[in-house]
C-alpha positions in Angstrom: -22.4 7.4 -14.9 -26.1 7.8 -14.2 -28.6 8.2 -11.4 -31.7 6.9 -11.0 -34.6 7.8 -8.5 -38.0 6.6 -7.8 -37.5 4.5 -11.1 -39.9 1.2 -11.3 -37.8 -0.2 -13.9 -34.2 0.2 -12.2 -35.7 -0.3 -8.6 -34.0 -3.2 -6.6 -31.8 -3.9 -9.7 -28.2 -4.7 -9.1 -25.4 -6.5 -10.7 -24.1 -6.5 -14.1 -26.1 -6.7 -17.4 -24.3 -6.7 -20.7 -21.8 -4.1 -20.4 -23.7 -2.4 -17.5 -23.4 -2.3 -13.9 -25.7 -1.5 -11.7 -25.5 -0.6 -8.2 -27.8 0.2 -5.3 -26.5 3.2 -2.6 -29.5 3.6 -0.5 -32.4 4.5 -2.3 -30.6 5.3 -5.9 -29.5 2.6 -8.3 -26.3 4.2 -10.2 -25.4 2.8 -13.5 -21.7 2.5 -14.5 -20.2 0.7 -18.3 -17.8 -2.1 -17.7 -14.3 -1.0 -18.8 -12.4 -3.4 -20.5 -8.6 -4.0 -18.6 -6.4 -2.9 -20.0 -3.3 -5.0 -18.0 -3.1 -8.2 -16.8 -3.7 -8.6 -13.0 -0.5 -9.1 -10.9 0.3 -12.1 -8.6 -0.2 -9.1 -5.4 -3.6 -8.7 -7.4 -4.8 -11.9 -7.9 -3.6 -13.3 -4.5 -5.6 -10.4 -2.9 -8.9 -11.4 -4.5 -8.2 -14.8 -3.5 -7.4 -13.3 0.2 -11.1 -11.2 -0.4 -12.7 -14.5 -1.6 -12.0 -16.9 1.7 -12.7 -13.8 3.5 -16.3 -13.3 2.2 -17.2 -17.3 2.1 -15.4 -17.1 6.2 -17.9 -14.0 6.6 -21.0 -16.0 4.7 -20.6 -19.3 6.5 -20.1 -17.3 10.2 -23.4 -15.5 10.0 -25.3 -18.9 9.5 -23.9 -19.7 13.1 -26.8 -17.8 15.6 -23.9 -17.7 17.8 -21.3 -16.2 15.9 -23.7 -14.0 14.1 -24.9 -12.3 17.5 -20.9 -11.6 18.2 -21.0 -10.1 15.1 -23.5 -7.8 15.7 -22.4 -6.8 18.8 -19.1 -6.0 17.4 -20.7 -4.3 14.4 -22.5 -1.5 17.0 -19.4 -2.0 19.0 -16.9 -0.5 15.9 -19.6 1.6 14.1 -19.8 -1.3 11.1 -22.7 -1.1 9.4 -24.1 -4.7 9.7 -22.7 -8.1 10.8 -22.0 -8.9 7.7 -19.6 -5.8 7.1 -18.3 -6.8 10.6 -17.0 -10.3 10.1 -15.7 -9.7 6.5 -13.6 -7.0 8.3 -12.5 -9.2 11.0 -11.6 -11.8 8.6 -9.6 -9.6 6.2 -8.0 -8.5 9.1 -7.5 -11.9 10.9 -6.6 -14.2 7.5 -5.0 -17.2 9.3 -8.1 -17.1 11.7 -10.2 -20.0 10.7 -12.2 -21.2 13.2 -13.1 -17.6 14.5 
């Protein structure tokens, strides 16, 4: 793993290139290799990223609401989350069967 700082050519970059990753953590873009799996993913896995999947488009598709966006917020200051964003993704992993929240 690497760490870059105060690096024009890493700066704002994210996502995967090749066999790299990149990631931003505040201010520092860390680089990680993509590991090949070695095991297939179980039915728990798969039905969990699935389960992480709705929850994320649920999260997307809320924060395009004003209103539900501001509840967000407020309950993101409310629980110590770090944005509304973080906030409903939490509330819908928490709350799967909860559609029309």
């Amino acid at each position: 793993m690497g760490t870059y700082t105060n690096n024009t050519i890493t700066e704002g970059l994210r996502g995967k290139i090749g066999n790299l990753i990149f990631r931003q953590r505040g201010n520092k873009t860390t680089v990680y290799e993509l590991s090949a799996r070695k095991t297939a993913l179980s039915e728990k896995q798969l039905a969990a990223q699935l389960r992480f999947a709705d929850a994320v488009q649920r999260a997307k598709e809320a924060l395009l609401d004003d209103t539900k966006r501001k509840e967000f917020e407020e309950r993101a200051k409310k629980k110590g989350k770090g944005s509304a964003y973080t906030a409903a993704l939490s509330f819908y992993l928490s709350n799967p069967s909860n559609i029309n929240s």
